[in-house]
C-alpha positions in Angstrom: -18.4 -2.2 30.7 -16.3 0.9 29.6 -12.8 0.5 28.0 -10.7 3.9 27.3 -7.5 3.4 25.6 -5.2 6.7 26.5 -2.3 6.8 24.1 0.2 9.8 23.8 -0.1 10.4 20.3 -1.1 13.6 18.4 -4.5 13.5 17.1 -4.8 12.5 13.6 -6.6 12.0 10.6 -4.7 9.1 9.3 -6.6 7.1 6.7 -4.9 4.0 6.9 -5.9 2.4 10.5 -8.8 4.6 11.0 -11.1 1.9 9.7 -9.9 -1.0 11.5 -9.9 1.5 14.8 -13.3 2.0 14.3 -14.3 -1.9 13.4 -12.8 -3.0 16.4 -14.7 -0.5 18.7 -18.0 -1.4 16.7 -17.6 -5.4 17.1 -16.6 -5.0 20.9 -20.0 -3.0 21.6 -22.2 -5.8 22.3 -20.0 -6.3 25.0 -18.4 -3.3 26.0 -18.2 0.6 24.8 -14.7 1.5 23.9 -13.2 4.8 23.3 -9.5 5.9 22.6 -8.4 9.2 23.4 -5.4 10.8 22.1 -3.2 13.2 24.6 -0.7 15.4 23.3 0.2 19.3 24.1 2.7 21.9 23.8 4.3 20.4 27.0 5.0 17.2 26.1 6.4 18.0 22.9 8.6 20.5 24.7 9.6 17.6 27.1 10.5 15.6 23.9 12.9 17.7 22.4 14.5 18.5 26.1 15.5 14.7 27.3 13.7 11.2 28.2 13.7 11.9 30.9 11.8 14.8 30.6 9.4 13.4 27.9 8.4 10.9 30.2 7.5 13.3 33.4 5.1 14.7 31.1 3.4 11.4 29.6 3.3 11.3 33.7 1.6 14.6 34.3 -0.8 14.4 30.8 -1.8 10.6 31.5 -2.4 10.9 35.8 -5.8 12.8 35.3 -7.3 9.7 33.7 -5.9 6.9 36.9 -7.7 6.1 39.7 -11.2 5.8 37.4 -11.3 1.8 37.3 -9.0 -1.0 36.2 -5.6 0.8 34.9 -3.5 -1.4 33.0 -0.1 0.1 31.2 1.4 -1.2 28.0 5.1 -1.1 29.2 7.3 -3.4 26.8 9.8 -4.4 30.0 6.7 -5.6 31.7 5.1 -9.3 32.3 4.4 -10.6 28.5 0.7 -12.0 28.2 -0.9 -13.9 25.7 -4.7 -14.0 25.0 -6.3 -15.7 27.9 -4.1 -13.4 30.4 -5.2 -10.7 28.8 -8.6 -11.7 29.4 -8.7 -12.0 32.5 -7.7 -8.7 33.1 -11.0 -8.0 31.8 -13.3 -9.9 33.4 -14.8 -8.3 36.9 -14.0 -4.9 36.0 -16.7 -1.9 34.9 -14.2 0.5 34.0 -11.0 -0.2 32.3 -8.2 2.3 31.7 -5.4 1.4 29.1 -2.2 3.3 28.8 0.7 3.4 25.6 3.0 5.8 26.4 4.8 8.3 24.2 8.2 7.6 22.2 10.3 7.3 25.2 7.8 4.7 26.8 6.5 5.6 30.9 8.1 5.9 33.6 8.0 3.5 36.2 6.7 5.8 39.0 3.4 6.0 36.5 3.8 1.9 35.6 3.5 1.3 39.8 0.4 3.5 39.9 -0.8 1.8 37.4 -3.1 -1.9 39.1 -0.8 -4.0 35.8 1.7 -3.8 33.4 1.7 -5.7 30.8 3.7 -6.2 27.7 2.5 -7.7 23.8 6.8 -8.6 23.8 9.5 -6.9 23.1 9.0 -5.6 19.4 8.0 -2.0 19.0 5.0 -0.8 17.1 4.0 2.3 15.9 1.7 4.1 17.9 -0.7 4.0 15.2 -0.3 0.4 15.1 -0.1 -0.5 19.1 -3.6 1.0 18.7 -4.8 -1.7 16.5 -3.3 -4.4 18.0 -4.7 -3.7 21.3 -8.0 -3.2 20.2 -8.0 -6.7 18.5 -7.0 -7.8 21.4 -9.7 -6.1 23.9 -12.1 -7.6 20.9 -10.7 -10.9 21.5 -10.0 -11.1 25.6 -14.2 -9.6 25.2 -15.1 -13.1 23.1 -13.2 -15.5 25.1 -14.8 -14.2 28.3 -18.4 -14.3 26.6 -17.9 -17.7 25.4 -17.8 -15.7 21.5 -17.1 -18.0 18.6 -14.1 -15.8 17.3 -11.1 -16.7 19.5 -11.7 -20.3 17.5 
């Protein structure tokens, strides 16, 4: 199985999640290889300074290239809450999934239809940073509830 998280976010060297980024990825390869890219260009921070509207046409145009590859699942805040075992079952069946986390002014919902879910950790807002983190503890633990892995207990 293949998990790709694609987040809008400027590729950094960040010392403080970086660790728990790549503990995550490391536990979850018995069961799956994970990878996170990081898309951001001269475009969409153009688009940023311009409008939402705008910023969110090119999360639209920067994150299409990577649907239609497998299982795409968005992290949209408005979207169907899930809790653990929800989440997964989105997992299970599926060789190739493809996570999205928009930029600052979230997706739009033309890219959120393409998308096969949309799903939402509730209504707080994390850093990008951190929504990283938290969904790779998540993927870790939808991973052990699915192989019957002690650590969901």
């Amino acid at each position: 199985m293949k998990i790709n998280i694609i987040v809008i976010d400027k590729k950094s060297k960040e010392l403080l999640y970086a660790p728990l980024i790549e503990h995550y990825k490391k536990i979850a390869k018995p069961f799956a290889k994970v990878e996170v890219v990081e898309v951001f260009d001269k475009e969409i921070a153009k688009a940023q300074d311009l409008s939402a509207i705008a910023a969110q046409r090119s999360y639209t145009n920067a994150l299409g290239r990577y649907l239609g590859g497998g299982t795409s699942i968005a992290l949209d805040p408005s979207s169907k809450e899930v809790d653990s075992f929800d989440f997964a079952k989105l997992l299970k069946d599926s060789a190739e999934i493809n996570f999205f986390i928009g930029g600052a002014y979230g997706l739009e919902r033309d890219f959120l239809i393409k998308c096969n879910y949309a799903i939402s950790f509730g209504k707080i807002t994390l850093s990008h940073k951190l929504v990283k983190v938290v969904l790779l503890e998540q993927i870790f633990r939808g991973l052990a509830i699915n192989h019957n892995h002690p650590y969901h207990k």
